[in-house]
N, C-alpha and C positions, 0 to 999 in steps of 0.2 A: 413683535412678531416672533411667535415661535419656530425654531429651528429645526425642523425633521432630520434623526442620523439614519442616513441609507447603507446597509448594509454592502460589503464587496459584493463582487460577481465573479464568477470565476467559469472560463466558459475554454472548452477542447473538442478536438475532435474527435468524431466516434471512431474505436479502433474495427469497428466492423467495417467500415469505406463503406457502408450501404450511402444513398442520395435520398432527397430529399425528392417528393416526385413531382413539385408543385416547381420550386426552384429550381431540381435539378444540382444541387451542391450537397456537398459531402454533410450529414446531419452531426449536430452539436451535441455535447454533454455538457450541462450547469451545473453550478453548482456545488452542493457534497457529493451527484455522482462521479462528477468531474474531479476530486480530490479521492474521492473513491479509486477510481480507475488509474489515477496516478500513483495509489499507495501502491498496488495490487503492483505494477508496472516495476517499480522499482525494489520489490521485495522479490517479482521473480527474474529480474535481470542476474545475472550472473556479474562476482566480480570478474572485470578486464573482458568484458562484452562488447561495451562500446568502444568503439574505435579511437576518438578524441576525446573519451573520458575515461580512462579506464581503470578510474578509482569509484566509481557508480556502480553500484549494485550492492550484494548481500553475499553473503555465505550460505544463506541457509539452505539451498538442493545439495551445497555437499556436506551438512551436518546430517540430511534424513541416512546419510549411510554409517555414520556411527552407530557404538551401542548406545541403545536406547539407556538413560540414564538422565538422572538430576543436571550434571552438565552439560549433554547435549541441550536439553531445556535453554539453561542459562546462557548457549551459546547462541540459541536461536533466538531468545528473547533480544539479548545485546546485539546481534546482527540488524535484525530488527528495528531498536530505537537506534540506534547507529545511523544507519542509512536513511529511516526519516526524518531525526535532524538536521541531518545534513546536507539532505537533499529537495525537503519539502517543505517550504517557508510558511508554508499558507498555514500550518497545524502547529500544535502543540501537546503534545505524546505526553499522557497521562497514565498510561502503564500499559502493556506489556505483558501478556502469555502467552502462554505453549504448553500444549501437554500432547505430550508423544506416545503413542501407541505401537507399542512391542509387533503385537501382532502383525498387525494390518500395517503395520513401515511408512505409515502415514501419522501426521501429525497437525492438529489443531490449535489456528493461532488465533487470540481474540485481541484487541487494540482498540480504545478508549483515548480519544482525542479531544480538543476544541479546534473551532478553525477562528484564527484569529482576523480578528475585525469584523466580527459576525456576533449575533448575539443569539443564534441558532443553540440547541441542549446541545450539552456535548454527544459528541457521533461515539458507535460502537460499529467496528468490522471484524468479523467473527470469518475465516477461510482453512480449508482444510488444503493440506502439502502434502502429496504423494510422491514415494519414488514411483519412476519408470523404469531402472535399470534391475536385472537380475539377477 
């Protein structure tokens, strides 16, 4: 008898709090959205946000205020795989960019992963970082 391997599951709740209208319960994220919205989560926490972790989070909203430069890049990049090793089991961070826009004070980060125990192509999350402040 052959052996079928089943893939994880990996299942969160939608940060919209919208419901479900049939149930009535707060609707789900599977899957790579679900690792998806966890990457995003923790890249824009701030360090020393969380209350009982307050080694969680990134640097990177306060690198968009440096001069734009080669090591702002490499700061964001490392902030980056930093915080997702660290804090996100389910992946494995296969590189890492950034490229920072003088102008616009916004910056474009691209991230190439696998999710481990899955035999899914490896994932690509491509998200643009703006300042707010003036």
């Amino acid at each position: 008898m052959a052996v079928s391997r089943q893939d994880r599951q990996f299942v969160d709740i939608s940060l919209s709090f919208l419901r479900n209208p049939v149930s009535n319960d707060i609707l789900l994220v599977k899957n790579e959205n679900a690792i998806k919205n966890s990457i995003k989560n923790l890249i824009f926490t701030n360090l020393g946000e969380r209350f009982f972790n307050p080694l969680l989070g990134s640097t990177v909203k306060d690198t968009l205020f440096d001069l734009a430069d080669s090591i702002s890049d490499l700061k964001i990049e490392r902030s980056v795989k930093n915080v997702l090793e660290n804090y996100e089991p389910r992946i494995k961070v296969n590189s890492v960019s950034s490229v920072y826009s003088e102008d616009s004070n916004e910056c474009q980060i691209r991230i190439k992963y696998d999710i481990i125990g899955s035999e899914i192509v490896p994932q690509n999350l491509s998200f643009i970082l703006k300042s707010t402040k003036l």
